[in-house]
N, C-alpha and C positions, 0 to 999 in steps of 0.2 A: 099539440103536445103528445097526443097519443103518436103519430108518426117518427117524433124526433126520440121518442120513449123505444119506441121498436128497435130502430136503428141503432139507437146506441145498446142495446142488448144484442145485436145484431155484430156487433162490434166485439162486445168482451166474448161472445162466443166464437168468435172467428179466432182472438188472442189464445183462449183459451186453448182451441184443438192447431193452431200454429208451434204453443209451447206444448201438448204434448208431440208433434209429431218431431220436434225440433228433439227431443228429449228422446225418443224410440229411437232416431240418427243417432243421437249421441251413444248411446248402449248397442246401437248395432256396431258403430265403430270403433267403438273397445273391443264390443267380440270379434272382431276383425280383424284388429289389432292383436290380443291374443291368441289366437289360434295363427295369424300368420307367426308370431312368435314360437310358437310349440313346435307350427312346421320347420320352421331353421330349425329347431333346435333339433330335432327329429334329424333331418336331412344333414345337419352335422353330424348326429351320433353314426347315423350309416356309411357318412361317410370317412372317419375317424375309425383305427385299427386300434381296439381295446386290447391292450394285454395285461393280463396279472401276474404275478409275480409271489409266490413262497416260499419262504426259506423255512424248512424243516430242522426244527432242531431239539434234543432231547426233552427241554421243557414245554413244548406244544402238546397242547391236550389233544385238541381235535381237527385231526389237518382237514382231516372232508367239510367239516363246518366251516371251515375258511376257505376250502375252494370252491362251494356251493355262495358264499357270497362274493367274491368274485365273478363267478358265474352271474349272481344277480346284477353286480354291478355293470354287468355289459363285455365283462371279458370274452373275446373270442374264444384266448387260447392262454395256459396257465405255466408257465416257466418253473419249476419245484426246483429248489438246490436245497442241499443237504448241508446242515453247518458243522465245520471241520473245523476245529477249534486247531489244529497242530498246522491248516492251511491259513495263509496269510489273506484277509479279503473274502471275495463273494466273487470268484472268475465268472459264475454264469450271469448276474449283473452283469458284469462288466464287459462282457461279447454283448450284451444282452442292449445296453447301453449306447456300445458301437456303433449299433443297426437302428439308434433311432431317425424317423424322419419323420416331416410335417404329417400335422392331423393323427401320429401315432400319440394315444393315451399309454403311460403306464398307473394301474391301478394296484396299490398294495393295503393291507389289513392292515396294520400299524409302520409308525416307525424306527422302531429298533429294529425292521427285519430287515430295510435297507440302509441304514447308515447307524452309530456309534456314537455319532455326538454332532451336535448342530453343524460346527463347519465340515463336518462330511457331507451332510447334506445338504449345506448349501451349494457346497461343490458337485453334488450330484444335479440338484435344480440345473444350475449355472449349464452341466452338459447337455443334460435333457432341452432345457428350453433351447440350447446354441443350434440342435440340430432341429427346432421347430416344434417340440412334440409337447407335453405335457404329465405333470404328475398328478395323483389325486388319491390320499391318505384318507380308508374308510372313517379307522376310528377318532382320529382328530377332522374329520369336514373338511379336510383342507384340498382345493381345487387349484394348482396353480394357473391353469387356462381362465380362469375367472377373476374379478375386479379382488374380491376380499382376500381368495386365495393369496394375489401377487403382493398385496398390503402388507398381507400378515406373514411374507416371505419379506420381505423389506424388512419390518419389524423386527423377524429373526435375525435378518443380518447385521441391521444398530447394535442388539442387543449382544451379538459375537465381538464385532469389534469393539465392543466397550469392554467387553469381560478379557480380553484380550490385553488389550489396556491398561486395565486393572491388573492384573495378572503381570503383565512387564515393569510397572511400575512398583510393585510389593515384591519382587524378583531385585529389581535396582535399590531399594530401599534395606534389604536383607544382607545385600555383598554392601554397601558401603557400610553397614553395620556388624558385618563379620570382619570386614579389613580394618577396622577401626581398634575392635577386641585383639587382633592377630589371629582370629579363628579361618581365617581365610583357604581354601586349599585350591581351590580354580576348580578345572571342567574335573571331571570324570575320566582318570584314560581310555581312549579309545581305543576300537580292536586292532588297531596298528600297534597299538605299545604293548598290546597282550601277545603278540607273538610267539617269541622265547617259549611263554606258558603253551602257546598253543601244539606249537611244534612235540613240546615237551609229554602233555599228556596224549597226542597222535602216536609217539612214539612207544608211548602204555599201554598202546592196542585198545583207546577207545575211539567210538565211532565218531566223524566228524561232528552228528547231531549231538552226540552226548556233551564234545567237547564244546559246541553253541550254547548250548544248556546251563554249563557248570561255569564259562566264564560269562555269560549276559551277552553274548556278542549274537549276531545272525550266522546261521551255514552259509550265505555268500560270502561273507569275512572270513570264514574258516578257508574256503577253497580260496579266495585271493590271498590269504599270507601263503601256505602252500604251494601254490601257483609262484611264488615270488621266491618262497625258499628254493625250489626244485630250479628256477630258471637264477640263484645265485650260485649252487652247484654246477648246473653246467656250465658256468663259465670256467676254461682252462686259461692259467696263467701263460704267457707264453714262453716258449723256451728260450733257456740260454743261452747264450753265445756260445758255438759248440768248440770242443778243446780242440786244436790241431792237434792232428798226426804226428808223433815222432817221426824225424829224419832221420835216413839210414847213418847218419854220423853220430847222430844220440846214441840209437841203440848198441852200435857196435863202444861206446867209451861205454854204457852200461855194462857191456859184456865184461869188456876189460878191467874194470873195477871189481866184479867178484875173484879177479886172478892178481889182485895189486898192483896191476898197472892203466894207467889212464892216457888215452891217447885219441886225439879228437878226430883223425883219418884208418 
């Protein structure tokens, strides 16, 4: 008894130091696991071109405090454009956009600095990711290289085309309720029909921009009706059938008529 008593002590303590060693594996190969994860991710971030991106504009309190987190965020190098409310866009985005290619991150502080309203930014996603690279929004967490990021870019896109949607069907709802009243007027003229006016006040001696200004229209439209008025002026009618020459048999019965006689030789 005593020997089958040993043994089977012998036993649970074998189990025993089996399940811790099995359990030390186990925790060694998470941390193995983990750290080989930190390495990609490491070995990604070095190998991925960080840029950030600021747009400077008269409501920014503290531009260095945004370029100091960029900087934290891994930005190599910081792109500043200045916002020009009388310019159309954000041009240094938009070169800036050009040149993206795989493994390049762009990192920005928020997002009204790069887009205006969701489907801008979804269209800017849309380019960024076409050329491989990636966005990543300090103040909303948003990482589009990442699983949640690309979720909650989805997300936003349902939620665009729904509102979209929305939007075109309370637009269709409205005119068959204005045609119905007879309140109806149709579009808006456009700067093709303003012409007349445009010509009109160019010829007032105001400037092209003044004249984009006062009737709602763009300076491209200003300089295309111009462009089209100046090439209606040059066109020359062509000339007329030219009169023949009197014959010396005319002229001389012209003669002869101022002396009361008429004679066609």
């Amino acid at each position: 008894m005593g020997y089958d008593g040993s043994m089977s002590n012998d036993r649970k303590r074998t189990k025993l130091q089996s399940s811790d060693e099995l359990s030390i594996v186990r925790v060694l190969l998470c941390l193995m696991i983990g750290i080989s994860k930190i390495y990609t991710l490491m070995i990604a971030m070095k190998m991925s071109n960080i840029i950030g991106y600021l747009r400077v504009d008269g409501a920014t309190s503290n531009v260095k405090l945004q370029s100091e987190r960029l900087k934290a965020a891994g930005a190599s190098k910081i792109i500043r454009e200045v916002a020009d409310h009388r310019a159309n866009g954000r041009p240094r985005l938009a070169q800036l956009l050009s040149t993206i290619n795989e493994k390049d991150i762009l990192i920005v502080e928020s997002l009204p600095s790069i887009a205006d309203s969701t489907k801008q930014l979804l269209e800017l996603v849309e380019q960024i990711q076409s050329g491989g690279g990636g966005l990543k929004i300090l103040e909303s967490d948003l990482d589009t290289s990442l699983l949640p990021g690309y979720v909650l870019l989805k997300l936003l896109q349902m939620i665009d085309n729904f509102e979209r949607q929305i939007k075109r069907e309370r637009q269709a709802i409205g005119i068959a309720k204005a045609k119905r009243e007879g309140r109806y007027k149709g579009r808006k003229p456009t700067a093709r029909a303003k012409a007349d006016e445009v010509i009109k006040l160019i010829a007032q001696g105001l400037t092209r921009e003044k004249v984009a200004d006062q009737l709602g229209i763009g300076v491209a439209s200003v300089y295309r009706i111009l462009k089209n008025e100046t090439a209606t002026q040059d066109k020359v009618e062509p000339p007329s059938k030219p009169v023949a020459r009197p014959t010396k048999s005319l002229k001389k019965t012209v003669r002869n008529t101022d002396s009361g006689q008429l004679s066609l030789f």
